[in-house]
C-alpha positions as CSV (number, residue, x, y, z in Angstrom):
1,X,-61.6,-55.7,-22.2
2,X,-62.3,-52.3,-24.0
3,X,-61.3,-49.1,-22.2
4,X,-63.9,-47.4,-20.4
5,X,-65.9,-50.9,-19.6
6,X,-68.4,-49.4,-16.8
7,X,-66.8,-51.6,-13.9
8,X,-70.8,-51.8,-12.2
9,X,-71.5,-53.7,-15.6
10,X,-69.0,-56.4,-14.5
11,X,-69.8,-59.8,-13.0
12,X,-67.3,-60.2,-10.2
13,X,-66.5,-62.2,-7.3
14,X,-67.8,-61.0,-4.4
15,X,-65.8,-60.5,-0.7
16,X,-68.2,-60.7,2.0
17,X,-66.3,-61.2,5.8
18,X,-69.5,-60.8,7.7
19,X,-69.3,-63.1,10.5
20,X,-65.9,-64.4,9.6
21,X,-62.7,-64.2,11.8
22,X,-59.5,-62.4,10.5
23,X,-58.1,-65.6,9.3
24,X,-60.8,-66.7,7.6
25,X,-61.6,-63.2,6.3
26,X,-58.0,-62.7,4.7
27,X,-58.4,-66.5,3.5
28,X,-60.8,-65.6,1.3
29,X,-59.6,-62.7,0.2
30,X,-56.1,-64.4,-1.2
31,X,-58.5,-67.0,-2.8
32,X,-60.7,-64.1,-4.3
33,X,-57.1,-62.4,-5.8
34,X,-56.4,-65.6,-7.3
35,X,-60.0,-64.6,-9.6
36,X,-59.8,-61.0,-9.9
37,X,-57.9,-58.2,-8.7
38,X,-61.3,-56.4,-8.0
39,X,-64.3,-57.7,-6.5
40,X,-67.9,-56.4,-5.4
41,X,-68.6,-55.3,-1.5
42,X,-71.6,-54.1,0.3
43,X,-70.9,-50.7,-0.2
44,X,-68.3,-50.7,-3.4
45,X,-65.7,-52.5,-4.8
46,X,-62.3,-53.7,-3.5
47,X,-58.7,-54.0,-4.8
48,X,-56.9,-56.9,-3.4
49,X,-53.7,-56.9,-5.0
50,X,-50.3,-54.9,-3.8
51,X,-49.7,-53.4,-7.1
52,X,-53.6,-52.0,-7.3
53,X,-54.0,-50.8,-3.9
54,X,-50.7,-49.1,-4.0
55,X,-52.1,-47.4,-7.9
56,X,-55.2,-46.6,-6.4
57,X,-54.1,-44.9,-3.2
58,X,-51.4,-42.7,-5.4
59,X,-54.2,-41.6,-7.7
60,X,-55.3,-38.1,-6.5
61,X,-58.3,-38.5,-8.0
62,X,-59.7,-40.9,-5.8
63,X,-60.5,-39.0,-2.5
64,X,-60.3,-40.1,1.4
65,X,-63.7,-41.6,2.0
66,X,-63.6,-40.5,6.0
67,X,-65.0,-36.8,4.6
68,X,-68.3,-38.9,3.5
69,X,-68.8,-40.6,7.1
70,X,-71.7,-38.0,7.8
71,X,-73.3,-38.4,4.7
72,X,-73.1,-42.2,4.7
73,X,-74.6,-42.6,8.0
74,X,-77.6,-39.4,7.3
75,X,-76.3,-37.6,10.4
76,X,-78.4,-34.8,11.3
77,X,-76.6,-31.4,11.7
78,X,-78.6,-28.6,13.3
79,X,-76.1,-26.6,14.8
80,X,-74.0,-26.4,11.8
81,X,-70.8,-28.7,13.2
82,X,-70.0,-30.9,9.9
83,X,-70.6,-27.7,7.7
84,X,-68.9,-24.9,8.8
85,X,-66.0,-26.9,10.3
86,X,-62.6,-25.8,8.9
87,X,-61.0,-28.6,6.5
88,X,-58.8,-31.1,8.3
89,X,-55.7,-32.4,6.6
90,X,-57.0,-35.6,6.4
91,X,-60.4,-34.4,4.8
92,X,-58.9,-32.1,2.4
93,X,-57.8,-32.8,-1.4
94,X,-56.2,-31.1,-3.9
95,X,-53.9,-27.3,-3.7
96,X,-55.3,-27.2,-0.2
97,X,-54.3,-31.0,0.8
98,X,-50.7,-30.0,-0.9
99,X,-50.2,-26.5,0.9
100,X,-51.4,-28.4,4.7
101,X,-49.3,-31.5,3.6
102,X,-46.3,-29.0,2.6
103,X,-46.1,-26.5,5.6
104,X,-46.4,-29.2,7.9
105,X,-44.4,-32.3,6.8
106,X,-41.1,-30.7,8.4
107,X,-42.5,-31.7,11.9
108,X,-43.2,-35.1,11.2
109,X,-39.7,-36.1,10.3
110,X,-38.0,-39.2,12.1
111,X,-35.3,-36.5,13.8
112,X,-38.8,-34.6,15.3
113,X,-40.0,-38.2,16.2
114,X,-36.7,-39.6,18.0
115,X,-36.7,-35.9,20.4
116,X,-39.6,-38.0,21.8
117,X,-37.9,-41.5,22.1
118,X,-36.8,-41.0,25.9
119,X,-40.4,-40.0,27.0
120,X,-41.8,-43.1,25.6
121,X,-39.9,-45.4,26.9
122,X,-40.0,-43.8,30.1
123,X,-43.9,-44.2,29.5
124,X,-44.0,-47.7,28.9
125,X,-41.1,-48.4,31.7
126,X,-43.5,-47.0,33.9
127,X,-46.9,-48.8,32.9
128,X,-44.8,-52.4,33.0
129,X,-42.9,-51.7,36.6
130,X,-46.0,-52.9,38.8
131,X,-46.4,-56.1,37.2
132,X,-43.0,-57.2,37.1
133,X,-43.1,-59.4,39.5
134,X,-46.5,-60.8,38.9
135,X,-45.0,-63.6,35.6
136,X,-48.0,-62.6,34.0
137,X,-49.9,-59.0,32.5
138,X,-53.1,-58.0,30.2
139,X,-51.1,-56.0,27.8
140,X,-53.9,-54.3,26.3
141,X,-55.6,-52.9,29.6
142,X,-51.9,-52.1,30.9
143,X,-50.0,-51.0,28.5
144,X,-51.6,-50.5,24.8
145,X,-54.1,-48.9,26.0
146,X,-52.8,-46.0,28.4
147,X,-49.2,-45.8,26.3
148,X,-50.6,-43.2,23.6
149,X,-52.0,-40.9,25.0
150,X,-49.1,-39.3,27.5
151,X,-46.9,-39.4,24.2
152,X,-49.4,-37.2,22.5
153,X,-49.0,-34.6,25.6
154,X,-45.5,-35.0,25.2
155,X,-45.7,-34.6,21.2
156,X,-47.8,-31.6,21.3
157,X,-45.7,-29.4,24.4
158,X,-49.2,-30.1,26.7
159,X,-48.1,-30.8,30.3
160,X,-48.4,-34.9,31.7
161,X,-51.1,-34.2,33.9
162,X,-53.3,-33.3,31.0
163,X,-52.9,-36.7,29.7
164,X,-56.5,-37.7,31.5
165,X,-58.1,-34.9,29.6
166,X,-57.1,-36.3,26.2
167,X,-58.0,-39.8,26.6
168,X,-61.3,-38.3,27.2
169,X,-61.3,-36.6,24.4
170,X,-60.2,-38.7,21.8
171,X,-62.9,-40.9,23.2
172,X,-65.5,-38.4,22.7
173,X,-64.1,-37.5,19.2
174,X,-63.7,-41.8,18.1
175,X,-67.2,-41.6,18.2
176,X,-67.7,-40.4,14.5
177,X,-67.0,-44.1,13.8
178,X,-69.4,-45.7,15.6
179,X,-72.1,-46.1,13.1
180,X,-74.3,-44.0,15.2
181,X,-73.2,-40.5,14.9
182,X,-76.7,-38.9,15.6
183,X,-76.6,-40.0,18.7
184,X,-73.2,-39.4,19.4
185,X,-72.9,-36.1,18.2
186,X,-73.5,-34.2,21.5
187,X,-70.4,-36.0,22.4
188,X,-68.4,-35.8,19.5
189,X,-68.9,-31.8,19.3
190,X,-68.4,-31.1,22.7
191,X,-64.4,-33.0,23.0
192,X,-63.6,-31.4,19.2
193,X,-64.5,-28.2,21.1
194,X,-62.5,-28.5,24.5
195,X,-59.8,-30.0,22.4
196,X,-60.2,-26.9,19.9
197,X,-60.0,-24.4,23.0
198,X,-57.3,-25.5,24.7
199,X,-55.1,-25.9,21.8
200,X,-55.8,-22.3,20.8
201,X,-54.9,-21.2,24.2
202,X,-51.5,-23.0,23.7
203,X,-51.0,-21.7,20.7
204,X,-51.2,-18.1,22.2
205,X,-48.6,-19.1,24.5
206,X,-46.6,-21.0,22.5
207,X,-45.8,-17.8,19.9
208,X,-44.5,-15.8,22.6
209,X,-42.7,-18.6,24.0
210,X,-41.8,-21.7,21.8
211,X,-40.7,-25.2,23.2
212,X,-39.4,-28.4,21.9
213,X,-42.9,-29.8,21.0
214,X,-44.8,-30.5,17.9
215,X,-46.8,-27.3,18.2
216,X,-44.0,-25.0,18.2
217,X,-42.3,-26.5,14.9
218,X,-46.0,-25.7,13.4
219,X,-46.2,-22.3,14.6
220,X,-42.5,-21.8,13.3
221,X,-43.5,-23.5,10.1
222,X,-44.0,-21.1,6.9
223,X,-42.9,-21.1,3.4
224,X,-43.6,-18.4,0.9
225,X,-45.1,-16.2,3.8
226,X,-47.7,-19.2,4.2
227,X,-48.4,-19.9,7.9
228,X,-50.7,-21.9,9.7
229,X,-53.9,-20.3,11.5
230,X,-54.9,-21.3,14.9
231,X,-58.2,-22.8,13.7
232,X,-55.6,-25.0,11.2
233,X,-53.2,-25.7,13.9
234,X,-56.4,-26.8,16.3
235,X,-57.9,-29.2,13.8
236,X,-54.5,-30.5,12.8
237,X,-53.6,-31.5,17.1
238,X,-57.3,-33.4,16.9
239,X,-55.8,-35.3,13.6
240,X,-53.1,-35.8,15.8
241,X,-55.1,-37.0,18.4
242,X,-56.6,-39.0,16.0
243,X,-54.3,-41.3,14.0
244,X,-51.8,-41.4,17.0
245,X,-53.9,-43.1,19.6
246,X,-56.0,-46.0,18.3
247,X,-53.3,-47.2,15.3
248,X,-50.6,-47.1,18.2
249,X,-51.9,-49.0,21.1
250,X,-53.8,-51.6,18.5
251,X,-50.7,-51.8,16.6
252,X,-48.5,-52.7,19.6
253,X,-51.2,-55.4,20.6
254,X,-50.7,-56.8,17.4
255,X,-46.7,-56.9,17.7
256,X,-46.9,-58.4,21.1
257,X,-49.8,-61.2,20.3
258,X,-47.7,-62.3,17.8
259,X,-44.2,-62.6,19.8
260,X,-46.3,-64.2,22.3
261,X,-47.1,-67.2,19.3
262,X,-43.6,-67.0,17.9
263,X,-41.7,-67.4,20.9
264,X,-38.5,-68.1,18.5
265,X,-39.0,-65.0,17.1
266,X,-38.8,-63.8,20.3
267,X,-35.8,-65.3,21.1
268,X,-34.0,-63.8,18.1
269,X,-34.7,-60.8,18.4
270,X,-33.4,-60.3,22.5
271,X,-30.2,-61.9,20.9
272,X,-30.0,-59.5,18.3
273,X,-31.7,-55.7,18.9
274,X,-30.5,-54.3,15.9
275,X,-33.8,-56.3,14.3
276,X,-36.2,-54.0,15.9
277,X,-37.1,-51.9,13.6
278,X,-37.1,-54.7,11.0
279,X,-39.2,-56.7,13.4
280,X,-41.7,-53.4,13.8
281,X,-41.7,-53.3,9.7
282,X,-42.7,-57.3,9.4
283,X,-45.0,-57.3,12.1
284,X,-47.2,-54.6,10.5
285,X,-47.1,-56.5,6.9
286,X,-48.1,-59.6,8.9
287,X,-50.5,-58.5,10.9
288,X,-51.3,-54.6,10.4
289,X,-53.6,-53.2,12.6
290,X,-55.2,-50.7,9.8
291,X,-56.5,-53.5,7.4
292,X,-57.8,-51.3,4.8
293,X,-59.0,-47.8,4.0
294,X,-61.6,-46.3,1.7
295,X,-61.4,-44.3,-1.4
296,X,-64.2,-42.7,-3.5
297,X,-63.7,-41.7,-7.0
298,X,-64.2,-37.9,-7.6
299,X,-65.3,-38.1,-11.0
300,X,-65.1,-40.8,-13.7
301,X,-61.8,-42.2,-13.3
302,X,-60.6,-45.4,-16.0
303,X,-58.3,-47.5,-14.5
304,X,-56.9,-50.7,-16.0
305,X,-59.7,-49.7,-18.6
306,X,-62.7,-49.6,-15.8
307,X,-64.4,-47.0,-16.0
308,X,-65.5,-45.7,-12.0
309,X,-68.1,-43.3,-12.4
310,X,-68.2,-40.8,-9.9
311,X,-69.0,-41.1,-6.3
312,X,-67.6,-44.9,-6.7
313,X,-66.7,-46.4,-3.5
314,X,-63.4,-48.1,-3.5
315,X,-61.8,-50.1,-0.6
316,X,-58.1,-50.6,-0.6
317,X,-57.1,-53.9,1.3
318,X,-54.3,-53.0,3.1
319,X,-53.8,-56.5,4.6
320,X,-54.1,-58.7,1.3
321,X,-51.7,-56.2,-0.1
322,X,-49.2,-56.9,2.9
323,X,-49.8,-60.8,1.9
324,X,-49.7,-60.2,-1.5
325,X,-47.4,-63.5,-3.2
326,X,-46.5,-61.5,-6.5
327,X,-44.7,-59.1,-4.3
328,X,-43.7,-60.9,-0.8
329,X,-41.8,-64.5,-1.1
330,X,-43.7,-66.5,1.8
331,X,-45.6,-64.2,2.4
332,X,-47.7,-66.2,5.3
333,X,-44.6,-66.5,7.2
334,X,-43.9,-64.0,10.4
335,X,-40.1,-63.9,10.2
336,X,-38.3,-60.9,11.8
337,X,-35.1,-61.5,9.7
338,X,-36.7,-62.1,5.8
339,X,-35.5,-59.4,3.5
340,X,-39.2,-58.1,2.1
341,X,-37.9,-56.1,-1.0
342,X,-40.8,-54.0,-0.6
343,X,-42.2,-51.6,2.1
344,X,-45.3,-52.9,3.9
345,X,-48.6,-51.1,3.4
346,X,-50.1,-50.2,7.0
347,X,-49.1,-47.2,6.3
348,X,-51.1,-46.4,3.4
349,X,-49.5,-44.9,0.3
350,X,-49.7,-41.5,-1.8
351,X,-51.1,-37.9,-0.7
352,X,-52.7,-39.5,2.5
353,X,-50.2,-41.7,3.7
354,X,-49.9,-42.0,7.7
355,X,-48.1,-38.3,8.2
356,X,-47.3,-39.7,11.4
357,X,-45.7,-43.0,10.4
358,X,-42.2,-41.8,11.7
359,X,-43.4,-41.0,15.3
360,X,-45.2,-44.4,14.8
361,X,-42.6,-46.2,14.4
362,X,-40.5,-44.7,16.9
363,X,-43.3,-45.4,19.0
364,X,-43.7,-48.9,18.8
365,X,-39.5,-49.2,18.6
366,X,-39.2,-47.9,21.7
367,X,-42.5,-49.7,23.5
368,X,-41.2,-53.3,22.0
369,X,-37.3,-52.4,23.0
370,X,-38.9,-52.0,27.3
371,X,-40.7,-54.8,26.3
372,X,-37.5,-56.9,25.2
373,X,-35.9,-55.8,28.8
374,X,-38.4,-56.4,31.0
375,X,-39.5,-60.1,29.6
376,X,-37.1,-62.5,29.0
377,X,-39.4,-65.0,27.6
378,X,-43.7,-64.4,26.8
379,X,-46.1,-66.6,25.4
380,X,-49.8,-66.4,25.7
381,X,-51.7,-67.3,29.3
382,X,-55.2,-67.6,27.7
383,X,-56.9,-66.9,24.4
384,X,-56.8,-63.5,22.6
385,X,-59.7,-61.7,22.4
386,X,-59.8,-59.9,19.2
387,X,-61.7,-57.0,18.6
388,X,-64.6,-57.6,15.9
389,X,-63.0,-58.2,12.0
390,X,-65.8,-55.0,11.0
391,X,-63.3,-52.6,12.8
392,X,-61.7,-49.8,11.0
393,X,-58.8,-50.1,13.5
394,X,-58.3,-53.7,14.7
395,X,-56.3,-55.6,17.5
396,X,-56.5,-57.5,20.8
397,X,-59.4,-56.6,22.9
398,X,-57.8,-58.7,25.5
399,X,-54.1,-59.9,25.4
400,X,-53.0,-62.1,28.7
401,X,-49.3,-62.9,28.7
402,X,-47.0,-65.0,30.9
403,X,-43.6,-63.7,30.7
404,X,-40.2,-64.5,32.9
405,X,-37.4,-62.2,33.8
406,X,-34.3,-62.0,32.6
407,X,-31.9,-63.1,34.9
């Protein structure tokens, strides 16, 4: 194939998971990367191998496709909200992606995230203690869902009984992903701007008086004379918001579903703690909750001699990467104790990748570690229900488990 080859001139396979279930979906797509490491989509192309999506995510000249969710679903904007919005750290690219990315990495490191551990597991201590004499729980409804949001209060130095105010928030501000955003909009502007306002006021407190809290490292952070402004600090607490809410509580669905179907697995790791984190790492290359994320070329870009004009949309799929043979012996196999040589994908990779994966992590270590205490044994006591396969961020919808108690 000659360099430059326009990659729309290319016959290609072509993925198309409407109306499939996960299984099946990610079935075909590990038959499809047995043809082609790119295929055709509804709205694009998608890369299905580890070693492409892990390229293509690196490649600053592909851009974070969640900036073009207005202009892909023709919302209206008569007040102005989409255009004179300040940048977001997840929207920008470029110097100004670098300068967000570099002032405020410092407060995203794992010693930031494990200041936090006691208050989550206090969380999720808390949401398990009236069911534990029950033998049985809907995990989703009782813990996944409630568990992020308090943590986010506790992250960003807001006080516990705010925690109400943020779940409705973050459900008002989720609604940019709902296909619908012209009707949602009301919605949508109105939580971005209680959310914007009462940041701002705690940012005016919190520089007169700094605390052990997320907020306060960003206020502190500067380099070069470089600081953050309030308007940056507010739109960086809704990415907060954001990414720390529905990746978490899906995420820890997907952990427990599949304990609950391994119950060996189980068993292992209550004799042996030390595999937690290892047993966080493989759950998410097994069964990731983030199952892919979308790129869009920002000029013509050649890669492995395609040429991708401009404004090509590219899907990275996060979850055949994470099954990926070339790169992951067995891959098919859920087993807390395989050594994966390399690091799962559910994080993403490059410029964009999770900023948050440390608290993440500590997140769901913590959460599964209560977990291990409380339930001696667990296994499923009905079917999951799983979210539909179209969602961004996938999981359980429902997730009833039977559990005993350790002696």
């Amino acid at each position: 194939m000659t360099q430059g080859t326009v990659v729309t001139d290319l016959d290609l396979p072509y993925f198309n998971s409407d109306g499939l279930e996960r299984d099946e979906a990610m079935a075909l797509a590990e038959e499809l990367a047995k043809e082609s490491w790119i295929v055709r989509t509804d709205v694009g192309f998608a890369v299905l191998r580890q070693a492409d999506v892990s390229a293509l995510l690196r490649d600053k000249r592909f851009f974070n496709a969640i900036s073009l969710i207005p202009q892909m679903q023709q919302a209206e904007d008569p007040t102005g909200y989409f255009s004179q919005r300040s940048p977001s750290i997840i929207t920008t690219e470029g110097d100004a992606h670098t300068r967000l990315r570099r002032l405020v990495s410092p407060a995203f490191t794992p010693a930031a995230a494990d200041r936090h551990r006691p208050a989550m597991r206090s969380v999720v201590t808390d949401l398990v203690a009236p069911w534990r004499g029950e033998g049985h729980i809907e995990l989703v409804a009782e813990v996944c869902e409630p568990y992020p949001i308090p943590i986010i209060c506790e992250v960003l130095g807001a006080p516990k009984e705010d925690w109400q105010l943020f779940s409705a928030w973050a459900t008002g501000i989720f609604k940019i992903f709902n296909s619908n955003v012209n009707e949602d909009l009301p919605d949508i502007i109105a939580a971005s701007t209680a959310l914007a306002d009462y940041v701002s006021d705690m940012v005016e407190e919190r520089r007169s008086t700094p605390g052990e809290d997320l907020l306060s490292d960003l206020i502190a952070a500067e380099e070069a004379g470089d600081r953050l402004t309030t308007d940056e600090l507010a739109r960086l607490a809704e990415a907060v918001l954001m990414a720390g809410t529905d990746t978490t509580r899906n995420q820890l669905g997907c952990v427990m579903a599949l304990f609950a179907q391994h119950p060996e697995q189980w068993a292992r790791l209550r004799a042996d703690r030390s595999l937690v984190p290892k047993a966080i790492e493989e759950a998410m290359r097994y069964l990731g909750a983030v199952r892919a994320t979308v790129r869009y070329a920002s000029c013509d870009i050649v890669y492995r001699d395609l040429l991708f004009p401009e404004g090509t949309i590219v899907t990275t799929m996060l979850a055949a990467a994470n099954r990926d043979p070339a790169v992951f012996d067995h891959p098919d196999d859920f087993d807390i104790e395989a050594t994966r040589g390399t690091e799962q994908m559910t994080f993403g990779s490059g410029v964009h990748r999770c900023l948050g994966a440390a608290l993440a992590r500590a997140e769901l270590q913590e959460a599964l570690s209560v977990l291990l205490d409380e339930f001696a044994t667990v296994s499923l006591d009905g079917p999951v229900e799983w979210k539909p396969p179209g969602f961004g961020i996938w999981g359980p919808a429902r997730l009833p488990l039977a559990f005993t108690r350790p002696d």
